[in-house]
TORFI-286504 format. One record per residue (C-alpha): x, y, z; residue in three letters. Coordinates in steps of 0.1 Angstrom, whole numbers. Layout:
REM residues N
{atom {X; Y; Z}; 'ALA'}
...
//
This chain:
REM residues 181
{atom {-22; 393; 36}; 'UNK'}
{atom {-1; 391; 7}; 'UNK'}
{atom {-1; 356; -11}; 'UNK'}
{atom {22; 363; -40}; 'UNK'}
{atom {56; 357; -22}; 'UNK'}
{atom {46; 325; -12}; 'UNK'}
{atom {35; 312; -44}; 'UNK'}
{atom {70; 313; -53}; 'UNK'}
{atom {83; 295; -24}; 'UNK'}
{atom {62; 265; -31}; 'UNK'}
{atom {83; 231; -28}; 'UNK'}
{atom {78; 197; -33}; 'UNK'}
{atom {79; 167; -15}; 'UNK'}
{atom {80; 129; -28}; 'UNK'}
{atom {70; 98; -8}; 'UNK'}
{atom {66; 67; -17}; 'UNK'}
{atom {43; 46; 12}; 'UNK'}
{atom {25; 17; -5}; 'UNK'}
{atom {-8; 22; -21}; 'UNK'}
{atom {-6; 61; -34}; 'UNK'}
{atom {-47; 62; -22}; 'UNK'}
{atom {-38; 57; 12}; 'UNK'}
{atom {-13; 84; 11}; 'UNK'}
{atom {-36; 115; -5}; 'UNK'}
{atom {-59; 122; 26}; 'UNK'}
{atom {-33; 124; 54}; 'UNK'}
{atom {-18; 154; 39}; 'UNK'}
{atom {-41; 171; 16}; 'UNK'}
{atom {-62; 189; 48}; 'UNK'}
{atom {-38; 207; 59}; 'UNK'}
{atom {-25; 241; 63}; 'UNK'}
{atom {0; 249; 32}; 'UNK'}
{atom {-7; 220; 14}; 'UNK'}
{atom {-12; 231; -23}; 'UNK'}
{atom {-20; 198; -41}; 'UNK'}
{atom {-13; 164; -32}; 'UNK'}
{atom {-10; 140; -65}; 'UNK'}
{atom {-8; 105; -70}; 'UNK'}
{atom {16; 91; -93}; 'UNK'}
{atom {52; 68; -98}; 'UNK'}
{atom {89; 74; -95}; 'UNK'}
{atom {121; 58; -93}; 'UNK'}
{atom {116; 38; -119}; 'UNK'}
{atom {131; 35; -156}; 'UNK'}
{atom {103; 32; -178}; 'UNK'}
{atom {89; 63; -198}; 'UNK'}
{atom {53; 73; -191}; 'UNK'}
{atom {42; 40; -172}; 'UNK'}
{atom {9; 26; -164}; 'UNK'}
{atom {-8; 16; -134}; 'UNK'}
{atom {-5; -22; -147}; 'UNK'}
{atom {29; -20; -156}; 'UNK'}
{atom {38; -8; -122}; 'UNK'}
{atom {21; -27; -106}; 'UNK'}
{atom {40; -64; -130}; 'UNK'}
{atom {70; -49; -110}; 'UNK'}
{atom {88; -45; -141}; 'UNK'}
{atom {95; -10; -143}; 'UNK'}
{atom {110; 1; -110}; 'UNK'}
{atom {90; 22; -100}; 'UNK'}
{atom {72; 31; -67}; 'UNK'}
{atom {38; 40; -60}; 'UNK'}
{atom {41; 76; -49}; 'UNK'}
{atom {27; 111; -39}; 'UNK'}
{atom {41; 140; -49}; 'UNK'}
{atom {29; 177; -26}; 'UNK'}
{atom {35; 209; -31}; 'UNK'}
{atom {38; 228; -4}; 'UNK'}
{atom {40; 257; 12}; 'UNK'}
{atom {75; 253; 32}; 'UNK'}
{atom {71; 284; 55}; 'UNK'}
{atom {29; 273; 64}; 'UNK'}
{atom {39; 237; 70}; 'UNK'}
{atom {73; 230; 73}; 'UNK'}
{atom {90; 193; 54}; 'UNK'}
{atom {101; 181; 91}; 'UNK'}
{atom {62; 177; 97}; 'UNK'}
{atom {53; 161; 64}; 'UNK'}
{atom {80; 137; 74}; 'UNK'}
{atom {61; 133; 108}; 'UNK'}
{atom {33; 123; 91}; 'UNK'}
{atom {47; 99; 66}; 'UNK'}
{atom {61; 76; 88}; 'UNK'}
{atom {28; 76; 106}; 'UNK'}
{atom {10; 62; 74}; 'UNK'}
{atom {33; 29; 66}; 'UNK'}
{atom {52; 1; 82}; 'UNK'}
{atom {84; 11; 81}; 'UNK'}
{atom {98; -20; 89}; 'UNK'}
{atom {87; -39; 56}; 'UNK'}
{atom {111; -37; 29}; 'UNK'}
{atom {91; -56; 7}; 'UNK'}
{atom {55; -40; 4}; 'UNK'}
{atom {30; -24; 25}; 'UNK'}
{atom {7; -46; 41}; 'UNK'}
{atom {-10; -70; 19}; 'UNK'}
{atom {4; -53; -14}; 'UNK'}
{atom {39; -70; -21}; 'UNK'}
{atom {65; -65; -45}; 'UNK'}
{atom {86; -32; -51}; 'UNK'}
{atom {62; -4; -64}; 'UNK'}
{atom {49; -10; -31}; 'UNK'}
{atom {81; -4; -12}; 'UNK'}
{atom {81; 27; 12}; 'UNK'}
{atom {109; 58; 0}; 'UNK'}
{atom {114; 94; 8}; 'UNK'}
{atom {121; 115; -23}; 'UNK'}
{atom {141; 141; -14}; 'UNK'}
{atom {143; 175; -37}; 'UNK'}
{atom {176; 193; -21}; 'UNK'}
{atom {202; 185; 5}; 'UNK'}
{atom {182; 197; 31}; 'UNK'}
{atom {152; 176; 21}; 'UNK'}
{atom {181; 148; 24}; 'UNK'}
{atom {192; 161; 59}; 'UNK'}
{atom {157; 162; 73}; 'UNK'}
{atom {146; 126; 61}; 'UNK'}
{atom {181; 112; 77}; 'UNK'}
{atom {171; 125; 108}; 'UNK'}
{atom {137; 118; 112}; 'UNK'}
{atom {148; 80; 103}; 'UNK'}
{atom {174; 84; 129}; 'UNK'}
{atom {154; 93; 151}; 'UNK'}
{atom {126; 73; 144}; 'UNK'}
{atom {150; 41; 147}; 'UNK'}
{atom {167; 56; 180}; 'UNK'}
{atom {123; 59; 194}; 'UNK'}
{atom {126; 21; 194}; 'UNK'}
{atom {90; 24; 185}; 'UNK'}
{atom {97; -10; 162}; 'UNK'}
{atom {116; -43; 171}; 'UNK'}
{atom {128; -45; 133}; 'UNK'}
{atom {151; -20; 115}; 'UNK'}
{atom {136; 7; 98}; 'UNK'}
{atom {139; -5; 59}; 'UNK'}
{atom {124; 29; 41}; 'UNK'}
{atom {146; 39; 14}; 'UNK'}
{atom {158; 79; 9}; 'UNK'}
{atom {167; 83; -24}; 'UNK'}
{atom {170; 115; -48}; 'UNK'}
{atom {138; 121; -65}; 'UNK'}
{atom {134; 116; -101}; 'UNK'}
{atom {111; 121; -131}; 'UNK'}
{atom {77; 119; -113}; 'UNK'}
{atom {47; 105; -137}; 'UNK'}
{atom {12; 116; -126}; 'UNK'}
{atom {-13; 88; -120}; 'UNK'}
{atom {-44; 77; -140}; 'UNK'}
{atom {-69; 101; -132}; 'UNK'}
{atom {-96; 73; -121}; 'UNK'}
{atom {-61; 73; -93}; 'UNK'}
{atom {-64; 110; -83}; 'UNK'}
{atom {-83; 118; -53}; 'UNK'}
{atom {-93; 81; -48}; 'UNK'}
{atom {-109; 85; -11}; 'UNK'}
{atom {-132; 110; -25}; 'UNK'}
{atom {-148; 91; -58}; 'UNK'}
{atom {-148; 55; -39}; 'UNK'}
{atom {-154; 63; -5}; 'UNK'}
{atom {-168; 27; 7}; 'UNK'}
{atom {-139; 9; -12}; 'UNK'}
{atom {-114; 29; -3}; 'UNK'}
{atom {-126; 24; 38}; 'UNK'}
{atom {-128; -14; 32}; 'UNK'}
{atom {-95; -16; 17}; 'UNK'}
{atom {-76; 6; 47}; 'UNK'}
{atom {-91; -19; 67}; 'UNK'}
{atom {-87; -50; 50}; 'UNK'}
{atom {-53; -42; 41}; 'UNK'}
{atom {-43; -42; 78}; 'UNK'}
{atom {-31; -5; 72}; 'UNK'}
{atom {-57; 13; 96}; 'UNK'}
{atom {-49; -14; 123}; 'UNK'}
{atom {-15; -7; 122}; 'UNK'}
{atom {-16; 30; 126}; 'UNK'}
{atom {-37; 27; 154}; 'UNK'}
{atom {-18; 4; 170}; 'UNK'}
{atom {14; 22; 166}; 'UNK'}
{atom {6; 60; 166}; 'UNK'}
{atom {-32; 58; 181}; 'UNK'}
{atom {-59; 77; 160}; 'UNK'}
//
């Protein structure tokens, strides 16, 4: 099979669903997924840190940027799994991490990224899977800023923290209760 047409139809999608570790592992395994990469967006500060972010003073989100392959795995089903990862009711965190970087946003790349994330929240709202509005922002993407690398790959380097904090964060009840395993 020849692989060097699609390496030039690689895109990328941004999304922005609380803590960035909790947001690696749910896409990374899967067919067409290049790379999956922690990081920040949205935001107005140059080059910022994980603590800066995190003081809510540079506007930015916690985020995950993928590149993918769109013909392998199309954006309508990366969509489908972002909005199984967060609570997309809460416009003011995710879980027990508050304030704005922890806000939940879809990045889109192109009108039809755009399209496709109005419609999925359309539909997703129309489900009446939850009481409460659905308060996840689309937005256009922006200057994307990778993550510390002690940030990349998370799951992987701090297994047993990284389990305890789905947990204790009330994420991994929420999914299940929601979307089942």
């Amino acid at each position: 099979m020849d692989h060097s047409k699609s390496n030039s139809s690689n895109e990328l999608a941004t999304f922005a669903g609380g803590c960035f570790w909790c947001m690696v592992s749910p896409f990374e395994e899967m067919p067409g997924i290049k790379k999956v990469v922690s990081g920040y967006t949205g935001g107005h500060t140059e080059n910022p840190t994980y603590e800066e972010v995190c003081s809510d003073t540079t506007g930015h989100f916690e985020a995950v940027q993928i590149t993918f392959d769109p013909a392998v795995f199309p954006y309508r089903k990366l969509l489908e799994i972002f909005w199984q990862q967060i609570d997309p009711t809460d416009p003011g965190g995710q879980f027990f991490d508050r304030g704005s970087s922890y806000r939940t946003a879809i990045f889109y790349h192109s009108e039809e990224q755009k399209r496709e994330a109005e419609k999925s929240k359309k539909e997703l709202e129309e489900s009446k899977k939850f009481s409460k509005p659905i308060a996840t922002l689309i937005l256009p993407a922006s200057t994307f800023y990778e993550a510390e690398e002690y940030h990349q790959g998370y799951h992987k380097k701090n297994p047993v923290h990284y389990n305890r904090y789905r947990i204790g964060s009330g994420r991994a009840s929420f999914i299940d209760k929601h979307w089942g395993k």
